[in-house]
C-alpha positions in Angstrom: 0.3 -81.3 -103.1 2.0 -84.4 -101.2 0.6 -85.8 -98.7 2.6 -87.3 -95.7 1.9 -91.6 -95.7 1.3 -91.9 -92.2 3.4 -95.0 -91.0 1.8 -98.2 -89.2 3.2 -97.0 -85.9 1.3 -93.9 -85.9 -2.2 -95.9 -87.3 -1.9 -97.7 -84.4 -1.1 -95.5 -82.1 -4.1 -93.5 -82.8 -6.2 -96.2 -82.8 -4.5 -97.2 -78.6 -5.3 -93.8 -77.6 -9.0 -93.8 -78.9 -9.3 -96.9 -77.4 -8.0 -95.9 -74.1 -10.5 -92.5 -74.5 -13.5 -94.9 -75.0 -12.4 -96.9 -72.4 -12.2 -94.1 -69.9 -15.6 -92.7 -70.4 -17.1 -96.0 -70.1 -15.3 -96.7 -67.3 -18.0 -94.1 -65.6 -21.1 -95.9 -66.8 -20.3 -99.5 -68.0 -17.5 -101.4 -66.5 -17.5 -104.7 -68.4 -17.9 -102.5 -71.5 -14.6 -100.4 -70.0 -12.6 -103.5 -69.4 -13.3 -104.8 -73.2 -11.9 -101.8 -74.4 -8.9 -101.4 -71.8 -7.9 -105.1 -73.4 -8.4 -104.2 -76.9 -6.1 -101.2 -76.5 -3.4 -103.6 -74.2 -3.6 -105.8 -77.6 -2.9 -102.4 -80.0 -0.2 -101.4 -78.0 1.1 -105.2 -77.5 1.2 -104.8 -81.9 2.9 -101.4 -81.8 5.9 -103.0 -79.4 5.9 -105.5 -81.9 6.8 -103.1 -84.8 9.6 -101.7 -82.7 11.8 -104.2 -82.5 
């Protein structure tokens, strides 16, 4: 079988929208916690803009 070799882009990507889920649901209960993710995911999606040009 072959197996699609999923591209850097789409790694990261997946990791920026987990982060931005997390980030959501903590923004319900734990604010500080909620911002830490919110700027981990603005520094995944800062590397993925990166890759792009």
């Amino acid at each position: 079988m072959f197996w699609k070799k999923s591209n850097p882009e789409d790694k990261l990507r997946k990791q920026y929208e987990k982060l931005m889920k997390e980030a959501f649901d903590l923004s319900k209960t734990n604010r500080t916690a909620s911002d830490s993710k919110y700027a981990e995911a603005d520094e995944v999606m800062k590397q993925i803009e990166a890759l792009k040009n």
